[in-house]
N, C-alpha and C positions, 0 to 999 in steps of 0.2 A: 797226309796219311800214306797215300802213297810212296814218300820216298824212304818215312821211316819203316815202310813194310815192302822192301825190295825186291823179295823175291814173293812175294804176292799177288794175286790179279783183285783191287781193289773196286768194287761197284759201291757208290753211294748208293744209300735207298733206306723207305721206313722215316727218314730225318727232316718229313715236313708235316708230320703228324702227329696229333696227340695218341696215347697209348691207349686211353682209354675209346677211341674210335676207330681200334686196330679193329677188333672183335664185333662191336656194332655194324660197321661200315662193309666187313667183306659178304658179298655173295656170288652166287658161283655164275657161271660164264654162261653169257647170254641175258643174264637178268638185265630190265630197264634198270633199273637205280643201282647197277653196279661201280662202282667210283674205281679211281686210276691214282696210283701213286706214282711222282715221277725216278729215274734212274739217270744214273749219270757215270762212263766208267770208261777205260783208255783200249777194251780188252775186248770185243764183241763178240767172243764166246761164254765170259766170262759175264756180259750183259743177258745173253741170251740164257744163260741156267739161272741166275736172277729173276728175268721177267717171268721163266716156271715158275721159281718160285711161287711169284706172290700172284701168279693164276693162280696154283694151287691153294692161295690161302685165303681168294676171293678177291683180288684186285684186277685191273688192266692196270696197264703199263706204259708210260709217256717215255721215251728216250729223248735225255737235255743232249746227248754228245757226250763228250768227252770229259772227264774229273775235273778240267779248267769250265767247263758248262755251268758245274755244281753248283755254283754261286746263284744260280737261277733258282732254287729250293730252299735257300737257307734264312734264316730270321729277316724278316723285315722287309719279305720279299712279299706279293702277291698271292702266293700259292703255297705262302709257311702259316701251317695250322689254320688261320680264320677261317678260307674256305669249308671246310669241315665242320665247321663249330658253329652251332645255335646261338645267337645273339645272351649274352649273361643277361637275368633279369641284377636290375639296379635294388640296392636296398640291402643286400643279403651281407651276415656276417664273414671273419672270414673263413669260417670252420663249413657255413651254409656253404659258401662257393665252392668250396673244395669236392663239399660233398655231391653241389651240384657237376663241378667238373667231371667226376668218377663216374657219376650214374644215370648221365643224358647224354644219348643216343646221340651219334655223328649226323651231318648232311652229307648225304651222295654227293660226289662230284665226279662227273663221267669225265674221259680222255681227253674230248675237245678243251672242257673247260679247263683243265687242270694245263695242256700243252698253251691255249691261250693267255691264262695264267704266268707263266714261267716267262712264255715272251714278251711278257709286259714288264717282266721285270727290267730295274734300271740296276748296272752293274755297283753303282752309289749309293743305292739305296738298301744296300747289306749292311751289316753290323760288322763294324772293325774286330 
């Protein structure tokens, strides 16, 4: 992304989450059960108006390092989507699921676990 957007300062972020536990999941600073998305970006001012951001929208903030990092966030890693997400009950249509996807609340995941997370990942174990 970055090379296609040259003159850009590029920060991944928001890309290990479902949408529907943007809104669920944020509370504001200070809260116990406040969760942490992680960031990843070549440009550390451009990280740092970022991690505002998504204070401001009710997250902390894990920094992976650098946009080659990013790979630590991405599908199929430890800390893409599941963490957040309530175990699917078995049995349901697929219209139930969906609806159950939309309208069940996220799980917190605070900064320790989300940076534990990311470290665990194996660089192999992304999606081509």
């Amino acid at each position: 992304m970055q090379r296609h957007l040259a003159d850009s300062l590029v920060v991944k972020a928001f890309n290990n989450i479902a949408y529907p536990h943007l809104l669920s999941l944020a509370r504001p600073v200070g809260a116990p059960d406040r969760s942490a998305l992680p960031i990843a970006g070549d440009d550390e001012s451009a990280k740092a108006r970022t991690a505002r951001l998504l204070d401001t929208l009710g997250y902390d903030v894990v920094d992976l390092g650098a946009l080659a990092d990013s790979w630590r966030s991405e599908p199929n890693t430890p800390v893409y989507v599941q963490p957040y997400f309530p175990v699917r009950p078995t049995g349901m249509s697929q219209e139930e699921s969906y609806s159950w996807f939309l309208n069940t609340p996220g799980i917190p995941v605070a900064a320790d676990r989300v940076k534990e997370l990311a470290d665990a990942a194996a660089q192999n174990s992304t999606a081509e």
